[in-house]
C-alpha positions, 0 to 999 in steps of 0.5 A: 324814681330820682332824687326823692319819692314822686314820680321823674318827670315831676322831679325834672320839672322840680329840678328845672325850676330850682336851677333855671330860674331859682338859680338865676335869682339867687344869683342877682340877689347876690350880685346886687348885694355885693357892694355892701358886704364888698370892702371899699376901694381906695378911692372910698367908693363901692366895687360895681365891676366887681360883681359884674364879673364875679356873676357867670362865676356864682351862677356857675357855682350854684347852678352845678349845686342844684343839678349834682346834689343828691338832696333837692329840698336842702338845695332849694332852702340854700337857695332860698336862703341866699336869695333872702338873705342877700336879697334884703341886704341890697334892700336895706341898701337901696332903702339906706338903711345899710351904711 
C-alpha cells in the first residue's frame, strides 16, 4: 500500500488527479488573482506579465508538493484551499467587487 490505506493503483489514480489537473487549477487560480494582491507598478497599473512568468514557477512548486508528500489528504485541502481562495479573489476582481 502507498500513502494511505487503499489499494496502489487507486492511490496512483488519487495521486494523478491531485497533481495533474488539481495542480493546474490550482495554479491559474493563483495566477489570475496575482494582480490583485500584487503591488501596482509605477505607473499605477497592475503587473500582468508578472504572473505570466511566475506560472511554470507555482506549477512547479505545487506539483513537487502533490507528488513528494507523504500526507495526500493535507495535499489536496492546500490544494483546495488555494484554489478557493485565490479562485474567489480573482472573482471578486472581474466582479469589482476587489478595488
Amino acid at each position: 500500500m502507498t500513502y494511505f490505506d487503499v489499494p496502489p493503483r487507486r492511490a496512483s489514480l488519487i495521486l494523478w488527479g491531485l497533481a495533474g489537473p488539481g495542480v493546474l487549477l490550482a495554479a491559474s487560480s493563483i495566477m489570475a488573482a496575482m494582480p490583485l494582491w500584487w503591488p501596482r507598478g509605477a505607473g499605477g497599473i497592475d503587473h500582468l506579465i508578472v504572473p505570466l512568468l511566475v506560472f511554470p514557477a507555482i506549477w512547479a512548486v505545487l506539483f513537487f508538493y502533490v507528488v513528494l508528500t507523504r500526507n495526500v489528504v493535507r495535499a489536496a485541502a492546500v490544494l483546495a484551499g488555494l484554489t478557493a481562495l485565490n479562485g474567489g479573489l480573482a472573482m471578486m476582481g472581474a466582479w469589482g467587487i476587489w478595488p
